[in-house]
N, C-alpha and C positions, 0 to 999 in steps of 0.2 A: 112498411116502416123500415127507417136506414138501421142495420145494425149499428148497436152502440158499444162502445169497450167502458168498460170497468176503468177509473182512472187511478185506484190504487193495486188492483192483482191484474188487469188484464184480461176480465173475465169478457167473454163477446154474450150478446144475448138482442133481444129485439126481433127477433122472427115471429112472422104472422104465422099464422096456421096454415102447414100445408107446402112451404117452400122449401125451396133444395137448396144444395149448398151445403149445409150445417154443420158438415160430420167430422171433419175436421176443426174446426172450432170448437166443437162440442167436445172431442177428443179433451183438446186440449185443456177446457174448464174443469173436466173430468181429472185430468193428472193433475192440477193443479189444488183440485180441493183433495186428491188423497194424498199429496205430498208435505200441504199445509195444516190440515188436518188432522192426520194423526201425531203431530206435534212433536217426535221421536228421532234424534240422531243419536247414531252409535259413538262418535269419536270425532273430535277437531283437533285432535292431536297428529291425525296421519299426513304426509307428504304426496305419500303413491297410494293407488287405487287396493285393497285388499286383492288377497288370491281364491277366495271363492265366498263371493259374496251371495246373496238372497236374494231375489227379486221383492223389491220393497224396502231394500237398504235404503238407507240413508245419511250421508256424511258430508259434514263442512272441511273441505282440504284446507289444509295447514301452506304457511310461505314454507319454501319455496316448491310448490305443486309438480310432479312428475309423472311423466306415461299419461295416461287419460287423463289426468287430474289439472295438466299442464295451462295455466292460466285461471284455474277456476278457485283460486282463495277466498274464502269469503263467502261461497254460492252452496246451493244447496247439490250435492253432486249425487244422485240416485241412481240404483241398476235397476233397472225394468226391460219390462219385454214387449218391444213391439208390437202392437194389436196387428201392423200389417203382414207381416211374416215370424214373427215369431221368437223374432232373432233379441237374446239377450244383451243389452247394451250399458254403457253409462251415459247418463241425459244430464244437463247442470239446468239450474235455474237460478236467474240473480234477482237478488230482493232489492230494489232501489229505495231512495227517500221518501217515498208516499207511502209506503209499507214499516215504515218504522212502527215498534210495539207489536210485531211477531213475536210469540213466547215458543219455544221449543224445550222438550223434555230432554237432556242431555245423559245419556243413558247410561255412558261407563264411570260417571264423576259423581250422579246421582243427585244432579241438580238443575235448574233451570238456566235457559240463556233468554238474551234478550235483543233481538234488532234495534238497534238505536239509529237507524236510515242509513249507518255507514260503517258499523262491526257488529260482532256480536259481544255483547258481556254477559260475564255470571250475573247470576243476582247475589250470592254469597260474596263478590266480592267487596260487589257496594255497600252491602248488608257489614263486612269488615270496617269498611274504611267509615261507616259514618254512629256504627255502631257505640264508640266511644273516640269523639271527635279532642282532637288536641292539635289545637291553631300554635304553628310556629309565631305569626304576626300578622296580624288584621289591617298594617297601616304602610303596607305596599304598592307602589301602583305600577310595579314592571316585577316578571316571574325571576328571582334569583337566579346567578350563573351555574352552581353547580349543585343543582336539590340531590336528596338521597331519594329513594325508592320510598312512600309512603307518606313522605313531608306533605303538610295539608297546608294553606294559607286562606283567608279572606281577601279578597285582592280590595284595594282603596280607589274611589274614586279620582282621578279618571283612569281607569285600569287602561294600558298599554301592550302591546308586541302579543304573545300566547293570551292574556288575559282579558284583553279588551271583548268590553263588552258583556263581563262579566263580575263585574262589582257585587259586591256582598255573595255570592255562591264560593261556596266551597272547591278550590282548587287542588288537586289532590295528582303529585307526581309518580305516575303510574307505570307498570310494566305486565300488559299481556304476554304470555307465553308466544314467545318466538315472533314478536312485535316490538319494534324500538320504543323506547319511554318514553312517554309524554302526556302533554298535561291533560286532567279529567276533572271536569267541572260538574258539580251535582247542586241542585237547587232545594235549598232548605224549604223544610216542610215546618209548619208553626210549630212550637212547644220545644222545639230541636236545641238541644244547650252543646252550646264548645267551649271547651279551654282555653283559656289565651295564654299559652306559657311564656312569651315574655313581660304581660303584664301581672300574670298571676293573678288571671281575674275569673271568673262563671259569665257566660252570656249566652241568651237567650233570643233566639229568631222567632217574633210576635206577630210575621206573616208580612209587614212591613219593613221593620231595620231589627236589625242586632239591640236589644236592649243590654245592658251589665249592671251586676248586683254587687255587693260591695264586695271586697278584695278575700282569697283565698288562700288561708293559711297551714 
């Protein structure tokens, strides 16, 4: 049988009984399930590599990455020790768009991250921002020129430039730690109520559209 890959981790597999070859591959599926696996980074706050790390560390390097770390923002950057000599090293591994919805345990903040196929987020900070929703204006259809940090909107049909594409979700202008600001869209879950402060109204997302109850005073 032709070995097959895994099309979202990469995993090889497909060996009959009995052939050669493997050890390498097998290697490889091996680091790869105790790195995804045990679900634990130390810190995504660092730049450069720590000064005496563990075998079995585990860290997302911060912009702008230095020494080892040099290029690897974003990836998962591990010290381990060569099965073939011995020798302690740091190994990255990148998570691409098929792999989005890795959970990892973020160990010095004491809260979970999440692969969204092209960052990592908190979940506390979504869990912030939609926790008690307050819509600047529902009846937008291009993102304002100078939002603050946390300003939310419903974008309006036919949403344009940052927003297209994204009508009725929650638009929410954002700033990761040592990441330029920019827009975060998150998709309403039914029963979900936002403010509308400039109509001073209550409304409710029924899975379908935004419905609104009478005015709030």
């Amino acid at each position: 049988m032709a070995i097959r890959t895994d099309p979202r981790f990469g995993y090889k597999y497909g060996w009959a009984s009995g052939d050669d070859g493997w050890g390498d591959d097998m290697n490889t599926n091996l680091e790869l399930l105790m790195w995804l696996q045990q679900q634990r980074v130390l810190d995504t706050d660092l730049t450069a590599p720590p000064g005496s790390p563990s075998v079995g560390d585990v860290y997302i390097p911060s912009p702008t990455a230095t020494g080892a770390w040099v290029g690897w923002e974003g990836r998962l950057a591990i010290w381990w020790q060569n099965p073939t000599d011995s020798v302690e090293e740091w190994k990255s591994f990148t998570l691409d768009a098929d792999m989005e919805g890795v959970v990892m345990w973020l160990a010095d903040e004491n809260e979970w991250i999440v692969w969204t196929g092209t960052a990592w987020e908190k979940k506390s900070e979504w869990d912030k921002k939609i926790s008690r929703i307050s819509i600047i204006d529902r009846n937008l259809t291009a993102p304002p020129g100078s939002p603050t940090i946390g300003d939310a909107y419903i974008p309006a049909s036919v949403a344009t430039g940052a927003w297209a594409g994204q009508e009725d979700d929650i638009a929410v202008w954002w700033q990761e730690p040592g990441v330029a600001a920019a827009w975060k869209f998150e998709t309403p879950s039914t029963g979900l109520r936002a403010f509308i402060e400039d109509e001073v109204v209550l409304t409710v997302w029924d899975g379908t559209i935004w419905r609104t109850g009478n005015a709030v005073t």
